[in-house]
Each structure stands twice: as C-alpha cells, then as structure tokens.
TORGU-531513 format. One record per residue: residue number from 0; chain; x, y, z of N, C-alpha, C, CB in turn. Coordinates in steps of 0.1 Angstrom, whole numbers, plus 5000, padded with zeros to 4 digits. Glycine has a CB too. Example, Ala and Ser with C-alpha at 12.3 -4.5 7.8 and 13.67 -1.06 7.14 Angstrom:
REM residues 2
- 0,A,5132,4943,5078,5123,4955,5078,5132,4967,5078,5113,4955,5090
- 1,A,5128,4978,5071,5137,4989,5071,5129,5000,5079,5141,4994,5057
REM end
This chain:
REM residues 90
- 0,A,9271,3492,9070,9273,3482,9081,9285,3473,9077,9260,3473,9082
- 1,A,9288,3469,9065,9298,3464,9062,9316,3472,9061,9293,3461,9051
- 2,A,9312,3482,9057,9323,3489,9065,9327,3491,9077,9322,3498,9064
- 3,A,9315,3495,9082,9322,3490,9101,9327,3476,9104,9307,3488,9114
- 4,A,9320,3467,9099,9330,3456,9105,9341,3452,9100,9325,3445,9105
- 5,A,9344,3456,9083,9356,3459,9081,9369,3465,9089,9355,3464,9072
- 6,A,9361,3476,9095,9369,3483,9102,9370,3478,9117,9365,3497,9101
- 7,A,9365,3472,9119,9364,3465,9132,9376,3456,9131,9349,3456,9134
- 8,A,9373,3447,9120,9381,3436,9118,9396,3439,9117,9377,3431,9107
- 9,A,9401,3452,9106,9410,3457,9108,9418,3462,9118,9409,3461,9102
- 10,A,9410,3467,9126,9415,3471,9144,9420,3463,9150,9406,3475,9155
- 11,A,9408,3452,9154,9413,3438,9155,9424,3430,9150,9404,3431,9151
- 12,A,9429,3431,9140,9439,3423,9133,9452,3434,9138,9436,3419,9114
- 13,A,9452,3447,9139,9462,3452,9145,9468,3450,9161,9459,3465,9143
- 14,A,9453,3452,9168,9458,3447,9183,9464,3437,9178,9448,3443,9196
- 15,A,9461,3424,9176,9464,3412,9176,9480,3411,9171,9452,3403,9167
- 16,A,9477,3414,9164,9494,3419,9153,9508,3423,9159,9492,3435,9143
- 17,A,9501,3441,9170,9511,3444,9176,9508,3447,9189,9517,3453,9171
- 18,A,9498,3442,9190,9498,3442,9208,9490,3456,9211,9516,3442,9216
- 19,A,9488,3464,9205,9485,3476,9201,9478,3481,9195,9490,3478,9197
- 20,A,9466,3490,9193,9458,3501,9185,9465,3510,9179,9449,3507,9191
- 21,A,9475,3513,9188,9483,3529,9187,9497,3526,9177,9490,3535,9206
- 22,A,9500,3516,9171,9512,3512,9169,9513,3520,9154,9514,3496,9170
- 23,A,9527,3522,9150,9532,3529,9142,9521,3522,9128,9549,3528,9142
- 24,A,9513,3520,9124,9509,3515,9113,9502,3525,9103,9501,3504,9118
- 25,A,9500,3524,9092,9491,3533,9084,9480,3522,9071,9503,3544,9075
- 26,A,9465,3524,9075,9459,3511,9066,9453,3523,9054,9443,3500,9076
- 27,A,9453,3517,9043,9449,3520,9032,9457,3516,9024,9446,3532,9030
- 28,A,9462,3511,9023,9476,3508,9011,9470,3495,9003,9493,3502,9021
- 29,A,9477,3495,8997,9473,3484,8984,9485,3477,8978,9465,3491,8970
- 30,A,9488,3467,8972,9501,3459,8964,9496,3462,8952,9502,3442,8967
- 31,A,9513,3469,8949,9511,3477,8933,9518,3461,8927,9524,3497,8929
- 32,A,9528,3454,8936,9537,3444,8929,9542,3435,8936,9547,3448,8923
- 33,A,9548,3422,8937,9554,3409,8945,9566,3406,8935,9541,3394,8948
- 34,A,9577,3403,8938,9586,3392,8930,9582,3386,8930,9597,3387,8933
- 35,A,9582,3374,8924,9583,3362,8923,9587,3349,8927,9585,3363,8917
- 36,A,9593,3356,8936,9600,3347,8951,9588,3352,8962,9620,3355,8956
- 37,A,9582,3362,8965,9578,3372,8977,9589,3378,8987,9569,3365,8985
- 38,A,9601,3380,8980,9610,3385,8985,9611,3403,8987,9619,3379,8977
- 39,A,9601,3407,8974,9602,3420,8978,9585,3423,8974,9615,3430,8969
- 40,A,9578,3433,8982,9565,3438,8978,9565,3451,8976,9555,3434,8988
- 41,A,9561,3457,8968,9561,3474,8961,9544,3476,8966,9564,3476,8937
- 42,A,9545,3488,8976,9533,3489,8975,9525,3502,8966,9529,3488,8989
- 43,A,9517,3507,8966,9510,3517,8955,9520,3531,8959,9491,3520,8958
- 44,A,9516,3533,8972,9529,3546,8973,9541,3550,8969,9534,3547,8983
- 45,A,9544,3538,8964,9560,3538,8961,9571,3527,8970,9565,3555,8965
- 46,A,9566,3528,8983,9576,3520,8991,9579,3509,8988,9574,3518,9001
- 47,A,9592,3505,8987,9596,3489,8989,9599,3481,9004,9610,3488,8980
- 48,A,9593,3468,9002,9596,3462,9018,9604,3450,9013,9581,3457,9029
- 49,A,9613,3442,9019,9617,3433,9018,9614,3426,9032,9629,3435,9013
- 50,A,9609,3413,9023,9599,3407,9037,9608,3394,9040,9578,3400,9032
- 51,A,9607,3390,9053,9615,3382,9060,9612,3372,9053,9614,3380,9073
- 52,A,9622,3359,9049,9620,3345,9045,9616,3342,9049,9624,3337,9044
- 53,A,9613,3335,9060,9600,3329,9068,9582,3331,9061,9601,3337,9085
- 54,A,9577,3344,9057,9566,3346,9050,9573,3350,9042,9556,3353,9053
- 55,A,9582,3346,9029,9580,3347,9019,9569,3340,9011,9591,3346,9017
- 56,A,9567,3328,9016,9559,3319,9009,9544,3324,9010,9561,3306,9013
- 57,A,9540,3334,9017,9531,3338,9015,9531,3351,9009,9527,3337,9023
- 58,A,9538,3357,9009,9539,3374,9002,9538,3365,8985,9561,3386,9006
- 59,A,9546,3355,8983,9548,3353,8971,9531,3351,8961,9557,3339,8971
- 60,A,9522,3347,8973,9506,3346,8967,9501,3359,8968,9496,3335,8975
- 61,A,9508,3371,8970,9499,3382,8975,9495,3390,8963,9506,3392,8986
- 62,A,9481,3394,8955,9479,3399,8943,9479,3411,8945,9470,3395,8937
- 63,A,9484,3416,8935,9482,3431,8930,9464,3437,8935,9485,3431,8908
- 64,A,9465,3446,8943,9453,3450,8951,9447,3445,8960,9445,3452,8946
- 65,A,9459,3433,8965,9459,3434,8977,9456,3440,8987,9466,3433,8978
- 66,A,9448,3446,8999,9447,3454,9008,9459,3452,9025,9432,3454,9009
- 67,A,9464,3460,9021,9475,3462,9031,9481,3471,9043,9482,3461,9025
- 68,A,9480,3468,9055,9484,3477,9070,9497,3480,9070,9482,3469,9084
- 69,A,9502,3491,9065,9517,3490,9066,9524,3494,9082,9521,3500,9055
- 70,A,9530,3482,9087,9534,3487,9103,9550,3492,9100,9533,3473,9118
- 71,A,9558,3494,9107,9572,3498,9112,9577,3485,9105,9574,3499,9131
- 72,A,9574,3471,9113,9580,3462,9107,9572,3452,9100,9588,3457,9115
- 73,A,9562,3448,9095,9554,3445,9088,9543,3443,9083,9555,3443,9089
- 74,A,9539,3440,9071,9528,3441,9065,9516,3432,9068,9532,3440,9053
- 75,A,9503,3436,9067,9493,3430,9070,9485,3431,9057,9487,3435,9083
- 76,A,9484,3417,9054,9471,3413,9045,9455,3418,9052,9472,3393,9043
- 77,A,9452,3425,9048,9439,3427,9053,9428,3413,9052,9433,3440,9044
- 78,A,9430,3415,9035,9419,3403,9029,9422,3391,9035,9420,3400,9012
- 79,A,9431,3387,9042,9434,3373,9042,9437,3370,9056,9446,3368,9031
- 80,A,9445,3382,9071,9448,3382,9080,9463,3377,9078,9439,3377,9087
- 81,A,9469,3377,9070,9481,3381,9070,9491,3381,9076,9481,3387,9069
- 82,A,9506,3381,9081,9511,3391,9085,9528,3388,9079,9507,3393,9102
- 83,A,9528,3394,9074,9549,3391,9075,9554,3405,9074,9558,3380,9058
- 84,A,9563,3397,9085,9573,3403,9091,9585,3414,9076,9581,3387,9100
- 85,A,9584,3421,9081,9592,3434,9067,9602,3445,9072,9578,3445,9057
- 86,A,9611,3448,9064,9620,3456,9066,9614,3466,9056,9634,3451,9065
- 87,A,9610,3483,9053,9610,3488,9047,9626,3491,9037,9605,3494,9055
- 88,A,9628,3494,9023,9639,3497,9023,9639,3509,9013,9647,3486,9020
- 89,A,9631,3514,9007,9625,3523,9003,9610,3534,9003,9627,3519,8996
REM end
C-alpha cells in the first residue's frame, strides 16, 4: 500500500512539474554526488546535470541517495518535491 502511494505521489509531482504524465522523464535514479555549491549533481548512472542558479541553494542540501525524476530539463527530488531546473551535460 505504501508503494502505491509513493507511486501516486510521484505521478503527481510529474503532472504538476511538467504539465504532463507523458513527459520525457525517467524515475528511479538516485544522487551518487552534489558540489558543494549545488552547482553540479552526478547522479548514480553516470550523468552529470548542471542545475540552474536559482535552485542551486537547494541542490546544494541534496544527499547522496537522494531519490530523483530525471526530466529533459530538470531534476525532481522525490523525497522532498523538489524541482530544479537542469541542463544535462553528460
């Protein structure tokens, strides 16, 4: 039962996000790493995002296992509802 509403919640936080169910996003991801600024976030796959200044100040609190929605242009904190805005660059 807790899984469903996880997953509920996560659906939810995507419409909300991109207007969208269908949107380019992929959930399962996790935060392998953050700068220290929250300038850049590594997530477990490998990818690097460099996240807009504006949420830097929040990427900068984001821990390692973090749970994270990777969209086209930004990342979604699952655990927390999240969202900043990101450029993939790797």
């Amino acid at each position: 039962m807790k899984r469903l509403g996880l997953l509920f919640a996560t659906a939810a936080t995507l419409v909300l996000a991109t207007g969208s169910a269908h949107a380019n996003c992929e959930d399962g991801h996790w935060v392998q790493s953050v700068s220290s600024d929250g300038a850049i976030v590594v997530l477990e796959d490998g990818s690097v995002w460099e996240i807009d200044p504006a949420d830097q100040v929040d990427t900068a609190l984001w821990l390692p296992t973090t749970n994270i929605v990777a969209c086209d242009d930004k990342l979604i904190d699952t655990d927390d509802n999240e969202i900043a805005a990101a450029t993939r660059i790797k």
